[in-house]
N, C-alpha and C positions, 0 to 999 in steps of 0.2 A: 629055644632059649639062647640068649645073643650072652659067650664068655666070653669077649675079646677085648675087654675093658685095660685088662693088664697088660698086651700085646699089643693093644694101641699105645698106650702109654712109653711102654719102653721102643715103639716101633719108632713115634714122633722126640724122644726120646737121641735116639741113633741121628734119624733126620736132622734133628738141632747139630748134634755134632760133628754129622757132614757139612753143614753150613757155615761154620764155624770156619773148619779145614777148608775149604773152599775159600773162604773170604779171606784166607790168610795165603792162599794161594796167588790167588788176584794179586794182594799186594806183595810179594815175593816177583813176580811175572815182572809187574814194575819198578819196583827196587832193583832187578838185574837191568833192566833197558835205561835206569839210570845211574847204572855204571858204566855205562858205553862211555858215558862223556871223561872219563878218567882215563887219561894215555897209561897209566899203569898198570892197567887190568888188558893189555896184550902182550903176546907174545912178539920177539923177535920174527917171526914169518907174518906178523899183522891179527895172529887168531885170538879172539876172544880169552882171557884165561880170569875168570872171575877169580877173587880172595879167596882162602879155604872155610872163613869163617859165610860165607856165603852158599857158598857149596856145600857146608853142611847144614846148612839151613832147608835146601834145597834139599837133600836128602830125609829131613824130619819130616818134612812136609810130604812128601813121597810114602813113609810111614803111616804117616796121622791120617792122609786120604787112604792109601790101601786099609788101613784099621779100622777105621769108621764107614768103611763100603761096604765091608765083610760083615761087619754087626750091623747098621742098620737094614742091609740086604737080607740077611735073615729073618730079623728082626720083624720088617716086613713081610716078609713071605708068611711068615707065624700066625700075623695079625691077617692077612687077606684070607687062610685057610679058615682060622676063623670063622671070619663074618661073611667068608662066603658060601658056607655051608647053613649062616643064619642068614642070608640073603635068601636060600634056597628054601626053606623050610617057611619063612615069612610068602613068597612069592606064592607057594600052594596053599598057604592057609588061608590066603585075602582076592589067591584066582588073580592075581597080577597078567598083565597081557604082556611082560618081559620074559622071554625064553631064555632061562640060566644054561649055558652049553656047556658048563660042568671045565673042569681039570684047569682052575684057575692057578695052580702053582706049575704044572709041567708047560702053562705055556709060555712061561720065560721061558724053555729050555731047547723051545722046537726051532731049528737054524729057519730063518728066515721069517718064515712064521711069529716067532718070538718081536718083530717088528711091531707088530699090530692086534695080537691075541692077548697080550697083558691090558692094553686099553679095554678090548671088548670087555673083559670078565671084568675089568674096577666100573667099566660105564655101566655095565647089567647090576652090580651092585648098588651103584648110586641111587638108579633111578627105581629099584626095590625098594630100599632102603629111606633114599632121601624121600624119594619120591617129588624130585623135581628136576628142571632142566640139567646135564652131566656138564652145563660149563666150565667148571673146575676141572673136572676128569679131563676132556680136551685139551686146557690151558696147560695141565700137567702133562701131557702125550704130545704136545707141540715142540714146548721148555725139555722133552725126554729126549726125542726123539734129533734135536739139534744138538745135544750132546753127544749122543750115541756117533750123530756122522761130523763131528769136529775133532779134528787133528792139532799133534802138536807138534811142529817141526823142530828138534831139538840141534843139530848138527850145525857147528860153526861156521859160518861164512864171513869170509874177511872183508865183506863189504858195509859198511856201517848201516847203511840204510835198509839194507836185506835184514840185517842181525835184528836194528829196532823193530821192524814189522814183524819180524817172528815173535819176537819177547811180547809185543801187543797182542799178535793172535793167539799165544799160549796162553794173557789173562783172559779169553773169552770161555775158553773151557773148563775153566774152574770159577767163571761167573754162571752159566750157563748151569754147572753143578747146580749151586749155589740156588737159582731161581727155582731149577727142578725138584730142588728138595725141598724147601719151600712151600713150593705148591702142591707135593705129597703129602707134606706134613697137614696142611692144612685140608687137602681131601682127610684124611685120614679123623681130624679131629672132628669135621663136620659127618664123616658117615659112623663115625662110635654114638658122637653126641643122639645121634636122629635115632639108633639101635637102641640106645638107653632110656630113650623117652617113652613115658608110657605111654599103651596104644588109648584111644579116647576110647569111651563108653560108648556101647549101644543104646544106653537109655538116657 
């Protein structure tokens, strides 16, 4: 029996509000790189020194991402236990030819492992579940997985052209959020949706 209906909800829930904070990052990333062009936003040695009302802006935003990572991360992990125990229980009853390899929430936690073990267990779900191709699941492990290895070089350089390219490549990892959570949300709504529908009749 599939209960993950409310765990979806507040999972894609969270997800919205990561997207949100992210998109508000993006343009925070840009707003500092167009401050560069203001001679009054340096210091006497040439460094960078944004307004305070920036910097604290910069700071909420720091907030509002750490806060909405932490809840919709759970949030998530709630909803995967779930349905991946209805994944599991579906898969033996219909003799599914997807092998469920079980411990779909510790394998966020395994160092290295954790790379590639969170895809296995949401694609084994999908394709139980949805029961068609894991496009989505992939597109979501691609968009994750480019986050995971994006940096953000925050440290001063008094070269202007160095400083804009940081401030660009720091909005790509909070666009990059942004797309990934997105395309959680959206697995997430299509494997609830597929879990809630009833199964056809034999006759």
């Amino acid at each position: 029996m599939y209960t993950g209906t409310i765990a979806a909800r507040v999972a894609v829930a969270g997800l919205v509000s990561s997207m949100a904070v992210s998109l508000g990052g993006v343009v925070l990333s840009f707003w500092m790189r167009a401050s560069l062009r203001n001679p009054d936003h340096f210091d006497a040695l040439g460094f960078w020194a944004p307004p305070p009302a920036l910097e604290m802006l910069a700071d909420l935003d720091a907030i509002g991402i750490l806060a909405t990572l932490v809840f919709s991360a759970i949030a998530f992990l709630v909803w995967m236990s779930k349905t991946y125990r209805f994944a599991t229980e579906k898969a033996r009853a219909i003799e599914s030819p997807v092998t469920l390899a079980g411990g779909p929430i510790i394998a966020w936690f395994i160092p290295f492992a954790n790379l590639y073990l969170p895809f296995a267990r949401l694609k084994e779900m999908w394709l139980v579940i949805v029961e068609k191709p894991a496009t989505p699941v992939m597109i979501w492990y691609a968009l994750w997985l480019a986050r995971s290895f994006s940096s953000i070089q925050s440290e001063p350089e008094p070269d202007l052209a160095l400083l804009a390219a940081e401030h660009t490549r720091a909005a790509l990892a909070p666009f990059a959020d942004f797309l990934a959570a997105g395309a959680a949300a959206y697995m997430v709504l299509r494997i609830d949706a597929a879990a809630r529908a009833p199964e056809p009749s034999a006759f």
